[in-house]
Backbone as JSON, one array per atom type, in Angstrom:
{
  "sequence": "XXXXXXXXXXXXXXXXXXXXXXXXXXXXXXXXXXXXXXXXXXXXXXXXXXXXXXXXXXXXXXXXXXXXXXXXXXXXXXXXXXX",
  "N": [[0.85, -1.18, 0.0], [0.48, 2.29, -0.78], [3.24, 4.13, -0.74], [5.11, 1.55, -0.71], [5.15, 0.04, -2.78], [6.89, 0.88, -4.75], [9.72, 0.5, -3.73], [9.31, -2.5, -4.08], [9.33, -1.83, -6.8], [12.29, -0.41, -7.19], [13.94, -2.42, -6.76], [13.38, -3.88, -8.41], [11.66, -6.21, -8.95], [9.11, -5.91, -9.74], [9.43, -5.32, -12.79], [8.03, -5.51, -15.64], [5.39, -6.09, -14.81], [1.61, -5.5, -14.27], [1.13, -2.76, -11.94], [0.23, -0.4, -8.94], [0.49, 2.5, -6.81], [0.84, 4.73, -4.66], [0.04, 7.99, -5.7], [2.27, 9.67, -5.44], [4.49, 8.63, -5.73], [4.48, 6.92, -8.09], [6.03, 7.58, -10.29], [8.45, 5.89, -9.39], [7.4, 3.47, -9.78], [7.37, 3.48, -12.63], [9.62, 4.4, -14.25], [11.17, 2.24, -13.3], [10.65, 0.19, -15.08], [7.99, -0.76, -14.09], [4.03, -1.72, -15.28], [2.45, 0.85, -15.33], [-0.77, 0.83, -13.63], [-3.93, 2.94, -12.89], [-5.62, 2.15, -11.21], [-7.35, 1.71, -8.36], [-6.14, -0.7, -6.57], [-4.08, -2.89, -7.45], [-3.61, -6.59, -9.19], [-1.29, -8.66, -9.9], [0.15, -11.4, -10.52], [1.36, -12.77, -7.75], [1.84, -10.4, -6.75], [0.08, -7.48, -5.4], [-0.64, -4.49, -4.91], [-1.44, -0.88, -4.24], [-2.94, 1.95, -4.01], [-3.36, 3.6, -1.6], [-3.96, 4.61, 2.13], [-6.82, 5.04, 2.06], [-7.21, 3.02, 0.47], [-7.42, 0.58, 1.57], [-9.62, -1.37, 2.05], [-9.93, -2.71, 0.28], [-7.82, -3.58, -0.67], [-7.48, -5.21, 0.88], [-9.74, -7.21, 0.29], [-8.39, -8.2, -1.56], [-6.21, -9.52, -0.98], [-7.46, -11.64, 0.38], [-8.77, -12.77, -1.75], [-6.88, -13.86, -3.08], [-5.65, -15.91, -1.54], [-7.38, -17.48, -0.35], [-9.75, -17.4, -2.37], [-12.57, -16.64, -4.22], [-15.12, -16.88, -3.4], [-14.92, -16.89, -0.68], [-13.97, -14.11, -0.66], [-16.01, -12.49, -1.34], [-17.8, -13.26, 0.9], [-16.82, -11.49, 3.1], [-16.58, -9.36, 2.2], [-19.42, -8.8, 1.79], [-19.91, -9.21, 4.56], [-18.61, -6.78, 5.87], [-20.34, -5.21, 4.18], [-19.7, -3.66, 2.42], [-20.16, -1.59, -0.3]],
  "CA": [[0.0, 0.0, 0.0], [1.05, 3.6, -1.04], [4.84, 3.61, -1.09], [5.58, 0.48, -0.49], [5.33, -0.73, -3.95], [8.22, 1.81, -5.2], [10.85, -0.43, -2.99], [9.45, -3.46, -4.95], [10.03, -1.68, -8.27], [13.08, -0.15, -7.4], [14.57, -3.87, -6.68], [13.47, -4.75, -9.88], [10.79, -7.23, -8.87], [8.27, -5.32, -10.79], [9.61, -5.26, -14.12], [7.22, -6.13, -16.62], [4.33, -6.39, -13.87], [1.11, -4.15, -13.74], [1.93, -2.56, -10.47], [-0.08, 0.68, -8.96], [1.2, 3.31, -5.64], [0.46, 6.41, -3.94], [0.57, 8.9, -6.88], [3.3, 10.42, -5.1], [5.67, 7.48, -5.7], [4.3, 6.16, -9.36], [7.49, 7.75, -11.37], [9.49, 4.52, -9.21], [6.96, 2.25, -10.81], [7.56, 3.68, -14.49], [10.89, 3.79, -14.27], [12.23, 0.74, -13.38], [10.27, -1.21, -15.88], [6.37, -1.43, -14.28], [3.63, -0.96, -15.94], [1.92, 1.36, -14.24], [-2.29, 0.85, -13.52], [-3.99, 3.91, -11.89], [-6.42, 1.43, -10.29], [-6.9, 1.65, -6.73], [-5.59, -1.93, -6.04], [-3.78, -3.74, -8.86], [-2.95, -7.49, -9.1], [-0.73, -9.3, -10.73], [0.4, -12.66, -9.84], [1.18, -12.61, -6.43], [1.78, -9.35, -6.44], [-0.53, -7.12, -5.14], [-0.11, -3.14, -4.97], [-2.54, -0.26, -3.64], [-2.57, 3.36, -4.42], [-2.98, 4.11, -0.3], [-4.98, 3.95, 3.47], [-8.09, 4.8, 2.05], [-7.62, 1.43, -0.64], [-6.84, -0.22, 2.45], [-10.24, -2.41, 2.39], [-10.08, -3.01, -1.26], [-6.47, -3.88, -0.42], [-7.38, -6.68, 1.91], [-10.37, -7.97, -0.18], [-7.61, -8.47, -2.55], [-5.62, -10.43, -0.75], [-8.24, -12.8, 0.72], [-9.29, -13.52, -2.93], [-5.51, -14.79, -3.67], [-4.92, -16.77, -0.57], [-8.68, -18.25, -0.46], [-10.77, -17.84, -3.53], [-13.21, -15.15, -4.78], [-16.25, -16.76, -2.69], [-14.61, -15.84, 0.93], [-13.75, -12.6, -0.44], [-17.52, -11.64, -1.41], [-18.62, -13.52, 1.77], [-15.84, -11.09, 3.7], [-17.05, -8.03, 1.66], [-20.83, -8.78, 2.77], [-20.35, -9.17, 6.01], [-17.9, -5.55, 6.09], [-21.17, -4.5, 4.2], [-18.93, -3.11, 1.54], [-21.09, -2.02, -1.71]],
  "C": [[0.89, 1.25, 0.0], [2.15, 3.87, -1.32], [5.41, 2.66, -1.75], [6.1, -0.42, -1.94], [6.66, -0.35, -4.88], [9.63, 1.09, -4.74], [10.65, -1.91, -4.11], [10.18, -2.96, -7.01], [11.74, -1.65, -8.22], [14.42, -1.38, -7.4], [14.6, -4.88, -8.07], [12.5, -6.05, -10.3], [9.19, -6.97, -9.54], [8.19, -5.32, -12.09], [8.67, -6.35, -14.94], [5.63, -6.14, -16.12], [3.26, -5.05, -14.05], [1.05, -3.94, -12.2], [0.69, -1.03, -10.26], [0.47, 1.5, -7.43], [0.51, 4.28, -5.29], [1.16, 7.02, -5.36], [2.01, 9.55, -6.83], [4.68, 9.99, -5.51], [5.19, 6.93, -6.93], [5.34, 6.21, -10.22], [8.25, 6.86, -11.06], [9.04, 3.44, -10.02], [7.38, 2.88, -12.22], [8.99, 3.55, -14.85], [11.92, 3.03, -14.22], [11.06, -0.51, -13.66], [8.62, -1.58, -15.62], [5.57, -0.98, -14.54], [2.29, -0.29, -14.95], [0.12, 1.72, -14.46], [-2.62, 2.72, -12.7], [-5.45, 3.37, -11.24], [-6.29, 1.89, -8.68], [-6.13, 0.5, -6.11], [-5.24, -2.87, -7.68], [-3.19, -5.25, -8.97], [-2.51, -7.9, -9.83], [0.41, -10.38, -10.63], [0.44, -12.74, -8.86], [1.84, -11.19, -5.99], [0.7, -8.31, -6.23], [-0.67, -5.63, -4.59], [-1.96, -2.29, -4.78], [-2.19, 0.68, -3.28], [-2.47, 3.96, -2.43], [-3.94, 4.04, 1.04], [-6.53, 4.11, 3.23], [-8.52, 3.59, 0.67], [-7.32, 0.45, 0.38], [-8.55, -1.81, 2.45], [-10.58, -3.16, 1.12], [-9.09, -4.03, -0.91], [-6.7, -5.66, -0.03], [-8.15, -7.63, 1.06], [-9.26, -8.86, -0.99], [-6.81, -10.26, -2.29], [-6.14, -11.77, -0.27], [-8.79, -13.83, -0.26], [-8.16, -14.31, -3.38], [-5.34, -15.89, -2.8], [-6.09, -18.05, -0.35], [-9.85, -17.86, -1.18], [-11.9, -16.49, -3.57], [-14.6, -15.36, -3.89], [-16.05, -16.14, -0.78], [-14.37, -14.49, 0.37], [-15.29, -12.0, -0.71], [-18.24, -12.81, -0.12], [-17.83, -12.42, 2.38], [-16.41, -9.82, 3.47], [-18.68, -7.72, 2.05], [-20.76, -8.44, 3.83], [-19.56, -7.69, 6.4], [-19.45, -4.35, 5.07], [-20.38, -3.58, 3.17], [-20.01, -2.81, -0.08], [-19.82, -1.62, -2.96]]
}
């Protein structure tokens, strides 16, 4: 989330990847190679990137859908009452 993803680019673990950040920090994603979404939450293999604290519940859905499947994440998103 927000930064954070700028450290993955700048390592190089991005390259080639759609990737998204805090606007503030997107020129790290373009620059070293990722391609840069302006999604709020962007996945792409097990990578998983998020423009900042207010994508924070997007963020999580995200990750619940990678680790256990797209039906816990819309049971997860119900019950947070999320529309």
């Amino acid at each position: 989330i927000c930064a954070a993803p700028s450290i993955y680019a700048k390592r190089g673990l991005l390259q080639g990847k759609k990737a998204t950040s805090n606007p503030g920090f997107q020129h790290f994603l373009s620059e070293n190679g990722a391609k840069l979404i302006q999604d709020a939450v962007c996945v792409d293999g097990s990578f998983i990137t998020s423009q900042g604290a207010g994508t924070a519940l997007k963020f999580g859905l995200e990750i619940v859908r990678y680790l256990v499947g797209n039906d816990a994440a819309e049971k997860v998103s119900q019950g947070i009452v999320l529309i």
